[in-house]
N, C-alpha and C positions, 0 to 999 in steps of 0.2 A: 639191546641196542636202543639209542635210545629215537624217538622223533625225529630230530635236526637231525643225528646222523640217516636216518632213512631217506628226508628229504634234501642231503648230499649227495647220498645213495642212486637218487630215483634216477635226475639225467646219465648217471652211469653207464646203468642199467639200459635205458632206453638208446642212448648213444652208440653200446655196442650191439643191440638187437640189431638198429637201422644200419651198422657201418658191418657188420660180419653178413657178408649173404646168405649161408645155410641158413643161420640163425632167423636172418628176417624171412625169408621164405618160408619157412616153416612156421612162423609165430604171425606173421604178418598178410604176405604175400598171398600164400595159400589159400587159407580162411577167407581173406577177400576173393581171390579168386573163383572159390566155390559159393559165395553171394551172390558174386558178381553174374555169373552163370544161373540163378534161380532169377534173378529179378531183370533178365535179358529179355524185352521183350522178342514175340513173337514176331517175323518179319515173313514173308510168303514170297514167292519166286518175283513176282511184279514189282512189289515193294524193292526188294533185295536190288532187284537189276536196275531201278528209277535210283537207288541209292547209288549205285557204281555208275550211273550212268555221266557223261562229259566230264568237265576240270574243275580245278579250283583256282580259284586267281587271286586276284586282292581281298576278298572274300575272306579268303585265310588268314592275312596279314590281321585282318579286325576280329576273328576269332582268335586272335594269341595274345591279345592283349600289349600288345607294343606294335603297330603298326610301323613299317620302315616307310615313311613318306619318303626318302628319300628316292627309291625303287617305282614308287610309285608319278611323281613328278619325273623322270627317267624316261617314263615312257614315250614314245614318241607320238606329237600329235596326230590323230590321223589327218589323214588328207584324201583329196581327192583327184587322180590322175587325169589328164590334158584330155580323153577321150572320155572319161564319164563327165568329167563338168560339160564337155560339148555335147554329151547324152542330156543332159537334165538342160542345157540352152538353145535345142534343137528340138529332138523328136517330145521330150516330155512337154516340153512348153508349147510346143504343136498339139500336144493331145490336150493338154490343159484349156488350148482356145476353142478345142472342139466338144469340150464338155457343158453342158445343159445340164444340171443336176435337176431343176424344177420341171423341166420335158422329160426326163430319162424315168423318173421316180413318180409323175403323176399322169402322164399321156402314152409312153412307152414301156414303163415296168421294165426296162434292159436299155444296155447301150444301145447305141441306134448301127446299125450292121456296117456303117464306115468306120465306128470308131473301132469294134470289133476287127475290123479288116485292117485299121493303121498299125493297132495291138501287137496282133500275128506278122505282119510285114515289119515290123519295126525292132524284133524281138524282144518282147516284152516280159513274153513265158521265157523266156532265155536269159535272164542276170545273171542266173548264177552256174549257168552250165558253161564249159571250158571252151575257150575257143576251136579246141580243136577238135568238136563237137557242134561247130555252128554257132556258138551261143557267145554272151558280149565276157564272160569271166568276169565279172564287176565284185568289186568290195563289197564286204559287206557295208562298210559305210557309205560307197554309193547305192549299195538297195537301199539301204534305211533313209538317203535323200530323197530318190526316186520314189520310195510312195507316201513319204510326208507331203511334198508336193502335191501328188497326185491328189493326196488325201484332203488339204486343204483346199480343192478346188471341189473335191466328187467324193463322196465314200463309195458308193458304187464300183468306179473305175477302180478305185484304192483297193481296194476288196479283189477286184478281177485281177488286178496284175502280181497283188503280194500272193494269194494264194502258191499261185503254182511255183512261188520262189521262195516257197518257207516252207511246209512240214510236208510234203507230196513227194509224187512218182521221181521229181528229178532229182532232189537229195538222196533218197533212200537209194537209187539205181546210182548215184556219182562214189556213194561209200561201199554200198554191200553187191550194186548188179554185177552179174556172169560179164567178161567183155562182148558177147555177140548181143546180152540185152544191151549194154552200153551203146553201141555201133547200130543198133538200130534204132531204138527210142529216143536219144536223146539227141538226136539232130532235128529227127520230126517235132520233141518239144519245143526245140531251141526256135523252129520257124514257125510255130504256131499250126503245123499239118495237125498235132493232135491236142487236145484242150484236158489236161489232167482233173482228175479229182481225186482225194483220197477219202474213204469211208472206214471209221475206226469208232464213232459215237453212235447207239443203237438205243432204242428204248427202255431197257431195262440194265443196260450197261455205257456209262462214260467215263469217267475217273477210275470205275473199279473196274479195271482190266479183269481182274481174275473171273469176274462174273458174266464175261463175254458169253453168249449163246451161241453168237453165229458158229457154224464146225463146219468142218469138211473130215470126208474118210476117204482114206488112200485106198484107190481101186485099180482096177485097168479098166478101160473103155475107148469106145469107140471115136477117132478124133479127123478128121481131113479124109474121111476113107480109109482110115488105118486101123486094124482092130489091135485090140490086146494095147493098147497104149497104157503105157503107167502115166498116172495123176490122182486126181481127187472129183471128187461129188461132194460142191458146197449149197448149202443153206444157211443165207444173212437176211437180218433186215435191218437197215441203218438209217437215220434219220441227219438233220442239219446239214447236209454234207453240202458244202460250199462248190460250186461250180460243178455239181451232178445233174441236176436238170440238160446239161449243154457237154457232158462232156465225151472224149470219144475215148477216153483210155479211165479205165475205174483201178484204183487202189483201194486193196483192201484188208483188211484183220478178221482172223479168225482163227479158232482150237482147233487145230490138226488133229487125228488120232487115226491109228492103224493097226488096229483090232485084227488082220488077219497078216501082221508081221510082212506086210511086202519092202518094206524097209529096216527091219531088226526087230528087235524083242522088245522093244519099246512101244507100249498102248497111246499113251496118252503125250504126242508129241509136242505140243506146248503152243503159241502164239506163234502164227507164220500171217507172213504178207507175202501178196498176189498181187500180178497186174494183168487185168480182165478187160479188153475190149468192149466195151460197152452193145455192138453186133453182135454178140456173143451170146445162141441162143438160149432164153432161160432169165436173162439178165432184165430185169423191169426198171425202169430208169426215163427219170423224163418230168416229171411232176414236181411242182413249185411248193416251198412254203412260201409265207409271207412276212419276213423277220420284220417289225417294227417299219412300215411302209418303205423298206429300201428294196434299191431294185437289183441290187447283185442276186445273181444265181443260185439258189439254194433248195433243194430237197433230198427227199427220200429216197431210197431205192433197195431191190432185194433180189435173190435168187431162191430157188426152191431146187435140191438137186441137181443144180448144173456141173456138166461135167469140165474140167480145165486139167489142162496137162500139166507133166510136174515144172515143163520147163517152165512155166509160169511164176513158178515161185521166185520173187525176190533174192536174187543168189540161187538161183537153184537149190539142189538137193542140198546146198551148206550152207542156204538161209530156214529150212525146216524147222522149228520150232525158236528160232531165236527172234522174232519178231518184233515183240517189246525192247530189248536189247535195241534194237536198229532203229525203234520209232524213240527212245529215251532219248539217243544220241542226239540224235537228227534234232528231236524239239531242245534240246538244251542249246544247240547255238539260233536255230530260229526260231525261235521264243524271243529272243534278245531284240530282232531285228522291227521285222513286222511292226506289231500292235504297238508297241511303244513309240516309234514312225507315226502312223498313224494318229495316237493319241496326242505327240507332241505339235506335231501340222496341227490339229484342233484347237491341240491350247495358246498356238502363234497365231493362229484365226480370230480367235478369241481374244489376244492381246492387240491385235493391228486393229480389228475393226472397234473396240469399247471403246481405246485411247482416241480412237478417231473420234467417233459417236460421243463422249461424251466430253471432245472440246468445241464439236458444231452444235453438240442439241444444247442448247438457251433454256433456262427458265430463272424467273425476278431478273432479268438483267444480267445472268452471268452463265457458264458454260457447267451444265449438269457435273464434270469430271471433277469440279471444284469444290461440289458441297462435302463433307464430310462423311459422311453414308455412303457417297459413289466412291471417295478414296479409299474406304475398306474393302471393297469386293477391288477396284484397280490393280489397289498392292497388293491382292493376294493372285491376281492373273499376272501380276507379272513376276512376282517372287516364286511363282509356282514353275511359269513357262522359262522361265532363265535354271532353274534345278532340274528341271524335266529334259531340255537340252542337254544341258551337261553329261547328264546319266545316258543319253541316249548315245549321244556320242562317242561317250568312252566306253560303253557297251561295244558297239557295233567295232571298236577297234579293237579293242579284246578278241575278237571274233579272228580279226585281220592279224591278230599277233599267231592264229594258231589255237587262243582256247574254244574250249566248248564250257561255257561257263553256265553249268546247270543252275545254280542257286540264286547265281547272279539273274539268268534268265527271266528266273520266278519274280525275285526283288523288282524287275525293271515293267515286267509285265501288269503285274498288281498295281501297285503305284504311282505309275505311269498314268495307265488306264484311269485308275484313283481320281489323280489329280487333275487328268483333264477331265471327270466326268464335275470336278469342281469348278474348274475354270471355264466350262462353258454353263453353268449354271448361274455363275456370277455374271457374266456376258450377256445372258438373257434379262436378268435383272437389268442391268444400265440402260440396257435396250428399250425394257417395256414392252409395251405397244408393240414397239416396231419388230421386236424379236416371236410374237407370238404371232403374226400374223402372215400368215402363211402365202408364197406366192413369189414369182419370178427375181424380184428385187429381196428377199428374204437371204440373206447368206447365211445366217444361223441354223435357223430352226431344224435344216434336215442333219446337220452336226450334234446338234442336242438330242433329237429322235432318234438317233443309231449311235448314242453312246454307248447304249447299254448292250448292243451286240458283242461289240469290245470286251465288258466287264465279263461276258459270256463263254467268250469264246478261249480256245487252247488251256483249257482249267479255268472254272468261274472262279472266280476273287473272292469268294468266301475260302472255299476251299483252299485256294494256294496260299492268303494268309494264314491262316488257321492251321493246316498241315503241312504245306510242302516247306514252307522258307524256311524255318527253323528245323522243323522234322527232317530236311533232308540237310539242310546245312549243320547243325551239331553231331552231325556224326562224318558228314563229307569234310567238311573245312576245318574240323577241331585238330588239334594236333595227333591227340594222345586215344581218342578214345576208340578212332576203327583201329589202331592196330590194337586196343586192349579186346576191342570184339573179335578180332582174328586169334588172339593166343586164347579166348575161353570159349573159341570153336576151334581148334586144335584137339584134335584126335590122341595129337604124341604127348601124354599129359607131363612129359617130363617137360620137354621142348617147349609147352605151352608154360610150364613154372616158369621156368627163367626168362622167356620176354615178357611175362605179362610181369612179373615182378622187376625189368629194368621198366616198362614203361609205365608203371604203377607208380616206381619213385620218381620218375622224372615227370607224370602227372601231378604228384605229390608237392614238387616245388615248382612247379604250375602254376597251383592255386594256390601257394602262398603268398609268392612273387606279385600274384594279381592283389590279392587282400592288402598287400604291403600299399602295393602302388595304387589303390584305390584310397586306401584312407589317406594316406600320404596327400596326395594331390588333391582331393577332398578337401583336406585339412591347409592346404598352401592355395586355396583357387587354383589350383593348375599352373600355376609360376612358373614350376621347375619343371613341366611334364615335356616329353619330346615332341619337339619339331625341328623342321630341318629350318639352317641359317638364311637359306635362299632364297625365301621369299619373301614375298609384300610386307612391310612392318606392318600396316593397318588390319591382314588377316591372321598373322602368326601366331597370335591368341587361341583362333578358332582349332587349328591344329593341334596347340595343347590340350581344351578341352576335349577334343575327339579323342586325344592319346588317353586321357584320363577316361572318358564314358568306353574308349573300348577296353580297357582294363577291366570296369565295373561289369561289363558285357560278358566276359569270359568269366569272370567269377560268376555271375547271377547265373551263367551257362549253366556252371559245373555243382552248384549246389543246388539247383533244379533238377541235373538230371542223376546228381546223387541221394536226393532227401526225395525223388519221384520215383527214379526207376522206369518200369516198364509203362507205370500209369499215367508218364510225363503224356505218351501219347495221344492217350484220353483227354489229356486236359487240356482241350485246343485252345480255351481263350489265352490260359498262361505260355503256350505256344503261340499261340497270333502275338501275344505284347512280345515275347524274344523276339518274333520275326520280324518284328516292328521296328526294337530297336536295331538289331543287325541292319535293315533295310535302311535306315534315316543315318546311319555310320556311313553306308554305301553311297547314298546320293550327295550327301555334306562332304565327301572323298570327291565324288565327280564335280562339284560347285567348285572348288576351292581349285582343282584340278585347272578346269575351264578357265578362269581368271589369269593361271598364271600361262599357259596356253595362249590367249589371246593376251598375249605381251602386257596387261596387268591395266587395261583402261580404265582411268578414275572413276569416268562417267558411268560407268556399272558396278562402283562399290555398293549404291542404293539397294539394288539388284541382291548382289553379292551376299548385301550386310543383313535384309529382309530373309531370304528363303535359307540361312546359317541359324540364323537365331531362331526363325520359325520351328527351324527342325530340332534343337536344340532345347526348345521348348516343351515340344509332343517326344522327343528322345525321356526327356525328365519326366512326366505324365506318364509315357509309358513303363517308368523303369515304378514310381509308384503305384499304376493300378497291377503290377504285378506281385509287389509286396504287399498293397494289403488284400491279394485276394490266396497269398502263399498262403497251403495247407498245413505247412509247420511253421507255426509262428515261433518258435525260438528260429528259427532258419530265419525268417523276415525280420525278427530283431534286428538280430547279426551282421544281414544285408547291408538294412536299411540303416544299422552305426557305421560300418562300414563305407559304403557309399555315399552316402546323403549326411557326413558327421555333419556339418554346420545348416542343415537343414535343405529344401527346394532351391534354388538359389539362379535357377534361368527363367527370365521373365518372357513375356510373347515380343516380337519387335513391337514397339512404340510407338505414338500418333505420328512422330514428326518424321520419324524413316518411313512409314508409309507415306504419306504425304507427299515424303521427295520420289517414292517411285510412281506414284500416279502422275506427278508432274514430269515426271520422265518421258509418262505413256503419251501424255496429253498434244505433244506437239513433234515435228521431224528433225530428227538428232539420230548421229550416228549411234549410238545406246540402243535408241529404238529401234534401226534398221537392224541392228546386230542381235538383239530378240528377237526380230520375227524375220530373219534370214534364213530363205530355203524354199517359202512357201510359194505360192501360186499368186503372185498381182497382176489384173490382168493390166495391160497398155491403153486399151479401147476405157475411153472419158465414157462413153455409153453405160460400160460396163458397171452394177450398183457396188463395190468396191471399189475400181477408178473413180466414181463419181466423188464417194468419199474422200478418198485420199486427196481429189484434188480441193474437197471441198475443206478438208482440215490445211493446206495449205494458204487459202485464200483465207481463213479464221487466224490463223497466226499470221498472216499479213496485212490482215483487217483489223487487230486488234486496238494500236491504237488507235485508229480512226475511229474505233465503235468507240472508244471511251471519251473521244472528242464527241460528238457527238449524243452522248448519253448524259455528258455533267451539262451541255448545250440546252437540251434536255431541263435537267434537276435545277438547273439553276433560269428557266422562264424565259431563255432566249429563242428556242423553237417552243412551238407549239403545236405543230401538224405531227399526224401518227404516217406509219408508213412510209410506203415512195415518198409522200410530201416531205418528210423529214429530210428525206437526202436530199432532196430538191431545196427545201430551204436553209440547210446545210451549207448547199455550195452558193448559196446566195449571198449570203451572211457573209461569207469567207472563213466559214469555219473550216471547212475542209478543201481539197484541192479539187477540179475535175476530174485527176487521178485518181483520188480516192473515192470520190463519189460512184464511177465505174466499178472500180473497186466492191464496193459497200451494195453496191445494185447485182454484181455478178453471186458477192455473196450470199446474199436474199434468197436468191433463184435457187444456188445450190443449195441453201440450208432447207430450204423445202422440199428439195428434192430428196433430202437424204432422210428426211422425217417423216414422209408421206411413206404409206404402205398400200400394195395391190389392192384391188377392189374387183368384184366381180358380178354378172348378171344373178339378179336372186335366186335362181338355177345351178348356177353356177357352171350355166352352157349345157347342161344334161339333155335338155331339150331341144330338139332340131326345128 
């Protein structure tokens, strides 16, 4: 035979391998599937159940490489119902007037005991407990208003009311509590009779569950007078714990085990949670840390051998070692809400006060927002705070549809956090002086100082890039690959042939489909890529490129985690760059999202156009530092032909779209009010924000008058500095008496907003 005919032969051959089943099972199927199964890494009970743990959402849609935009535009805006807006234009905006952050954090170390007292009266521990339970049952998107607000005014306060409404006693007891826990505890949260904490972070154990110390061992003991009682004897000791210094009811994690079978023949009963009175003799609890000078509640606390009853356990005896399981859930939807809340109120603080500050502060003659230095940190507070919204928003309705969107979770947390620890860093900058100096009139500087609690807290930000987003998301949100993990842990190894070898082929043109439609679209700019008809012409590009980079995404997925294996895991950086990209696919999905949401206002295309491209940018950077750090460089070849055929090809946005967003920031336009909508302004002109805002008002109504005035000036018709100016100003008839007032109110204010606290060289220490 000769050549040619063999290689007529060969697709044959190979044709009917793939198209006869036994055949390809046996030649194909098989074989991989016993690879497949040596190079599976090793997963541990904790890991496993963080893996299972909440939903998958849109998440998904961007690991399959064609995202349906159409589904996702579909969804409905969230909103906000007639009783939480009157929550957040009522009691919120009452607590808001009664917050002192500079008294609270440098005179008091704690709220001051009315505000404590309006908290509990107002239920505040109650957002998310059901009404019919005492509590307000609010949205998740109105918690996530409620403590962006908060947040914007106090971290403090932020801190005290999101707690007990994110990962604590009252979620865990609304999904897994017994009904007699439900019926007692969560009315008393709801009123604020008891003040939660949950303790689950210990010194030699945080993220790695499995190496939890604290234990308890099932015994009988003595409890109210009653002997012979079945429970436990725990010994913890846990540190950071947010609102345990002050609290009356402690939540807790710990190894179960019962060594003398009072519960079955099981030793080592796994991770259970407990809810322990804090009276409750044994229990030490009470002592402060001191996170980065802020004043919310925070410390340590432990037991030695205390005894608790079993009804104690979280679900009773059929919460017994499922622990983690219940604390995964829980943090996958409030994870989403909280911190990124928080983070985003920071980064509208940061956009409302700079755009103010650097169209009052002056220097040569012109308004600091204007030299080109200050427009680069500008556009990037406000390309950051207009995406950081978006994600937050359509997070928190995710929530409201129903999901528990763990990956999403991570994505919103991380990055969030991320970009407001940039956004008030840039803020600080414009400020100067005025941002460093610390004291009453300071709005900044205790937002900058408790950034990094945030980065900290619920998974530090190394870690949740590095591992969790990608680590947990390419095997939760991929299509194909957990059911291939469930057929090569299949026991019925028949049973396991046959699915793993249908989801094998249909992984198979998978990743072809991706390969096709990466270079494809690569090779056309993204021309042809999908988007749906129904939106904006000026954005419908942006959605082709996303349909194109989620394509590349889902390929670079699948030959990382086929040319890696088990060692993918190990390689966190090349896992931080997937999670990366998955993550900036996720938030350019909430951007574009938000735009057509808010009925498609031109005035925030700047916005729009800045924080798409920006992302777009660092999407391409990261899809590069991950090819050239891939360990198989024929594999990053192939990629990098693939994806990138006509080379890098997304530029950062440009001097002049930044320019238009800082001039956005610079002056009062509905644009503006619509970035930093939600937060905390106070009404009182007293107030060193009021004073601003009113003083960036009288700047844009002074404007021409300063430029009369100024060429009056250059051109040797005044000559007097100062007052005298405006006084010979309206001499002259350059300007009106109107304006003159004007021009004289403005003076006052602009000093006032430039001046910064002063104090006794003491700084009062001394009586």
């Amino acid at each position: 035979m000769t050549l040619f005919s063999l290689l007529l032969l060969l697709p044959v051959i190979i044709g009917t391998v793939l198209l006869v089943p036994s055949l390809r099972r046996a030649l194909v199927s098989n074989p991989v599937l016993k690879i497949f199964r040596n190079i599976l890494p090793q997963v541990s009970q904790t890991e496993q159940e963080a893996l299972d743990a909440g939903t998958v959402w849109w998440d998904g849609d961007l690991f399959s490489g064609k995202p349906d935009w159409n589904k996702l535009l579909a969804y409905p805006k969230p909103q906000l119902t007639t009783e939480e807006r009157n929550f957040l234009a009522g009691p919120v905006e009452q607590l808001c007037e009664m917050l002192d952050e500079w008294k609270i954090t440098r005179e008091l170390h704690d709220l001051p005991p009315e505000v404590w007292q309006f908290i509990k009266q107002n239920g505040f521990f109650g957002m998310i407990i059901p009404r019919q339970y005492g509590g307000h049952g609010f949205s998740a998107l109105a918690h996530s208003e409620v403590v962006m607000k908060i947040g914007s005014r106090s971290g403090t306060a932020a801190v005290t009311v999101m707690v007990p409404n994110s990962l604590g006693p009252a979620e865990l007891l609304l999904h897994y509590g017994t009904e007699e826990q439900k019926n007692h505890y969560l009315p008393r949260l709801a009123k604020g009779l008891e003040v939660p904490c949950f303790a689950l972070t210990g010194p030699s154990a945080g993220s790695d569950a499995g190496s939890i110390p604290d234990s308890g061992t099932v015994c009988q003991g003595e409890f109210n007078g009653r002997q012979d009682v079945l429970g436990m004897r725990v010994t913890w000791e846990k540190r950071y714990i947010t609102l345990g210094p002050v609290a009356t009811l402690l939540g807790l994690a710990f190894k179960l085990y019962d060594p003398d079978g009072l519960l079955g023949t099981k030793k080592d009963l796994g991770i259970t949670l407990a809810l322990i009175p804090t009276n409750t003799p044994g229990v030490n609890i009470g002592r402060r840390h001191f996170p980065l000078d802020a004043a919310f509640q925070n410390g340590p606390n432990s037991g030695q051998d205390v005894f608790i009853p079993m009804e104690w356990v979280i679900g009773g005896l059929g919460g017994v070692g499922i622990g983690w399981r219940m604390l995964m859930n829980c943090l996958a939807a409030g994870r989403s809400i909280s911190l990124p809340a928080t983070a985003t109120g920071a980064a509208k603080l940061a956009a409302l006060t700079s755009g103010a500050y650097g169209r009052v502060r002056t220097q040569f003659g012109m308004p600091i927002g204007r030299f080109e230095g200050v427009e680069e940190a500008l556009a990037r507070i406000g390309g950051n705070t207009y995406m950081m919204d978006a994600a937050r928003v359509m997070t928190a309705g995710a929530v409201d549809l129903g999901e528990k969107p763990s990956v999403i979770s991570a994505i919103v947390k991380y990055h969030l956090t991320e970009r407001s620890r940039q956004t008030i860093n840039d803020a600080m900058d414009v400020h100067g002086g005025k941002g460093i100096c610390m004291g009453p009139s300071n709005y900044l500087a205790r937002t900058y100082q408790q950034t990094p609690v945030s980065i900290t807290v619920e998974g530090a930000n190394i870690l949740t890039r590095s591992m969790m987003i990608f680590g947990q998301g390419a095997i939760r949100c991929h299509p194909y690959v957990l059911k291939e993990i469930h057929a090569a842990n299949d026991s019925d190894l028949g049973r396991a042939s046959l699915e793993f070898d249908q989801t094998l082929m249909a992984h198979l043109s998978f990743s072809v489909g991706n390969s096709l439609r990466s270079l494809f679209h690569g090779l056309t700019g993204s021309s042809l890529a999908g988007a749906p008809l129904n939106v904006a012409p000026e954005v419908r590009h942006y959605y082709q490129q996303l349909s194109r980079l989620s394509a590349a995404f889902a390929l670079a997925a699948d030959i990382s985690m086929l040319a890696l294996g088990g060692s993918l895991k190990r390689k966190e950086k090349l896992s931080a760059r997937l999670g990366d990209i998955l993550s900036l696919l996720y938030l350019c999905s909430a951007t574009l999202k938000r735009f057509e949401d808010d009925a498609r206002p031109a005035s925030d295309l700047p916005l729009l156009n800045w924080s798409i491209q920006d992302a777009l940018y660092h999407l391409q950077q990261a899809f590069d530092g991950l090819l050239n750090n891939f360990p198989n460089r024929l594999a990053a070849w192939v990629l990098r032909a693939l994806i990138f055929p006509l080379g890098k090809t997304y530029p950062p946005p440009g001097d002049d779209l930044g320019h238009m967003v800082a001039m956005l920031m610079l002056e009062p336009s509905d644009a503006r009010d619509r970035l930093t909508a939600g937060i905390y302004i106070p009404s009182s002109s007293d107030e060193p924000i009021g004073i601003l805002e009113k003083a960036l008002r009288c700047a844009t109504q002074c404007e021409i008058t300063e430029s009369k005035v100024r060429a009056a000036v250059k051109s040797g018709l005044i000559s007097t500095q100062g007052d005298e100016k405006i006084t010979e100003a309206l001499e002259l008839g350059i300007i009106t008496a109107i304006e003159a007032e004007s021009l004289t109110e403005m003076k006052s204010l602009r000093r006032h907003v430039i001046m910064v606290d002063d104090f006794p060289s003491d700084f009062g220490t001394q009586k």
